[in-house]
C-alpha positions, 0 to 999 in steps of 0.5 A, a space after each residue: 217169444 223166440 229169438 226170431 219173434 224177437 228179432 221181428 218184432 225189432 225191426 218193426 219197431 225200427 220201420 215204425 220210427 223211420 215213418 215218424 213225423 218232424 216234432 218240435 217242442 217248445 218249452 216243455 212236451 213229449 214226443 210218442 215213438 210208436 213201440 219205444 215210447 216218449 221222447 221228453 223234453 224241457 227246453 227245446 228240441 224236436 224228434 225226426 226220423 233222422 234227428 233228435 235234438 234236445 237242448 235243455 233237459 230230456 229223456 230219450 227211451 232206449 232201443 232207438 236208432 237214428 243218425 244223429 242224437 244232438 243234445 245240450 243240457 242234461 239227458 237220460 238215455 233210458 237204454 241202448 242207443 245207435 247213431 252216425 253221430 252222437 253229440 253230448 254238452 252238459 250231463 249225459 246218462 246213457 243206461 245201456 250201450 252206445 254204437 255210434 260213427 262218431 260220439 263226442 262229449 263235454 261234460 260229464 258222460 256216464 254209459 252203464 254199457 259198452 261203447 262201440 264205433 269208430 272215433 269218441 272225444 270227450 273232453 271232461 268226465 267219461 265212464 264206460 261200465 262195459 268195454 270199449 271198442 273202437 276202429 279209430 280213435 279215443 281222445 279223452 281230456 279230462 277223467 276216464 273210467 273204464 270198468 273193462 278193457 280198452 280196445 282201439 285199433 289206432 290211437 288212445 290219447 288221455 290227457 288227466 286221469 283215468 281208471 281202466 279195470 281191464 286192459 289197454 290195447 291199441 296202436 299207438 298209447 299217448 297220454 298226459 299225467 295230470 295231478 292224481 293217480 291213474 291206474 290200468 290193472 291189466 296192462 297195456 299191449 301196443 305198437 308205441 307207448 308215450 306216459 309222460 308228467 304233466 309238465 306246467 309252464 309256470 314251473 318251466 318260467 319261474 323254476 318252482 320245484 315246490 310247486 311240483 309237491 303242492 300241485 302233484 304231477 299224477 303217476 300211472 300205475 300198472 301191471 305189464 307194458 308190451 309194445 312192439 316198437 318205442 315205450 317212453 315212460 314218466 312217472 310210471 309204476 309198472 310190474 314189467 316193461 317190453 319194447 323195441 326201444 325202452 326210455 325210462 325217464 324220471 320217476 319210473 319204478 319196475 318192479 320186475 323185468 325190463 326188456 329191450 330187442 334196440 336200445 334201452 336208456 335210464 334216467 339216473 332217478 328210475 329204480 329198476 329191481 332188475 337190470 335191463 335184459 336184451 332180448 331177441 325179436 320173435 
């Protein structure tokens, strides 16, 4: 079949689901989506046109689009998935790839494919096995795995731990250490980067400075930090650092250049193989 051929025969596919009836399942059923497949539910839900609703355990085949997927309990996507709005609570296992407006989970997200829209949140457990690319914003509060780049055109706000095998590029970076290590293996490129320690409020009341070695305070660990405007780093390990204006705060190790076209402050605790360079703006 020829790329064309291919391409007719999904958007048939497509109009056949715009002509689907509303189903409801209650207690435990299957929904037929003409050229698709089933639509498996345990629990509650029902399939439109412009909804699935899942609330309980189900399987979603891949391919279909919709404009909102809502779903509460566990759910297996058996492939690509496109919607306005993408709304998981509980275990969500996507088999191929997300294009939605909006995707916001909680729990546990796992995406074998790339992730692409405008604005995910996800609070608990996030894993992209390709890239992710977003016009908005991502917020993720709790553990992110990425297993290539990180591409957001506004604002990435992490908060906890997270693994990035590529690289992080966006507007603004803001992220909160939380206990374990963090790594971007390629680096952060962005207007502003804000890395700080998690700082806990009974260590602020009560001034246990052991509690910091039984708890941890989580460190980032990277290659080259680039932005084009203020860098403020904690507890950060990083091969070189570029920025408008520069604070090394506690607990940063650079192991190789610092560079600055403003200013450029260090805490007396950050270790610096090489002394901060002023540089001109390009």
């Amino acid at each position: 079949m020829s790329g064309e051929d291919k391409l007719r025969e999904y958007e048939k596919k497509l109009a056949d689901t715009t002509r689907m009836q509303v189903s409801h399942v209650s207690g435990s059923g299957k929904v037929r989506v003409e050229g698709f497949g089933d639509v498996s539910i345990s629990g509650s839900g029902s399939v439109s046109p412009d909804e699935i609703n899942i609330s309980g355990s189900g399987r979603i085949p891949g391919g279909l689009k919709t404009k909102r997927v809502i779903c509460a309990g566990s759910v297996v996507v058996a492939g690509d998935i496109e919607a306005e709005e993408i709304r998981f609570s509980g275990s969500a296992t996507v088999q191929g790839s997300i294009t939605a407006k909006v995707l916001e989970a909680s729990g546990t997200l796992a995406v074998a494919g790339g992730v692409k829209g405008s604005m995910v949140e996800v609070a608990g457990s996030f894993k992209a096995g390709r890239r992710v690319e977003l016009d908005d914003t991502l917020r993720v509060h709790g553990y992110l795995m990425a297993l290539e780049d990180v591409r957001v055109e506004k604002r990435v706000r992490l908060r906890g731990g997270f693994d990035v095998d590529g690289k992080v590029v966006a507007e603004n970076l803001e992220a909160v250490l939380r206990r374990v290590e963090s790594h971007v293996r390629n680096g952060i490129e962005a207007v502003n980067v804000d890395v700080r320690r998690r700082t806990e409020r009974a260590f602020i009341l009560f001034s246990f400075p052991a509690l910091d070695r039984i708890f941890g305070q989580g460190r980032l660990y990277t290659t080259n930090i680039s932005a084009k405007g203020k860098v403020f780093l904690e507890n950060v390990t990083c091969d070189n650092v570029r920025g408008r204006v520069v604070i090394l705060s506690e607990g940063c190790e650079v192991a190789g250049k610092v560079q600055y076209s403003e200013s450029v402050s260090t805490h007396p605790s950050a270790k610096l193989v090489n002394a901060p360079e002023k540089v001109e703006v390009k």
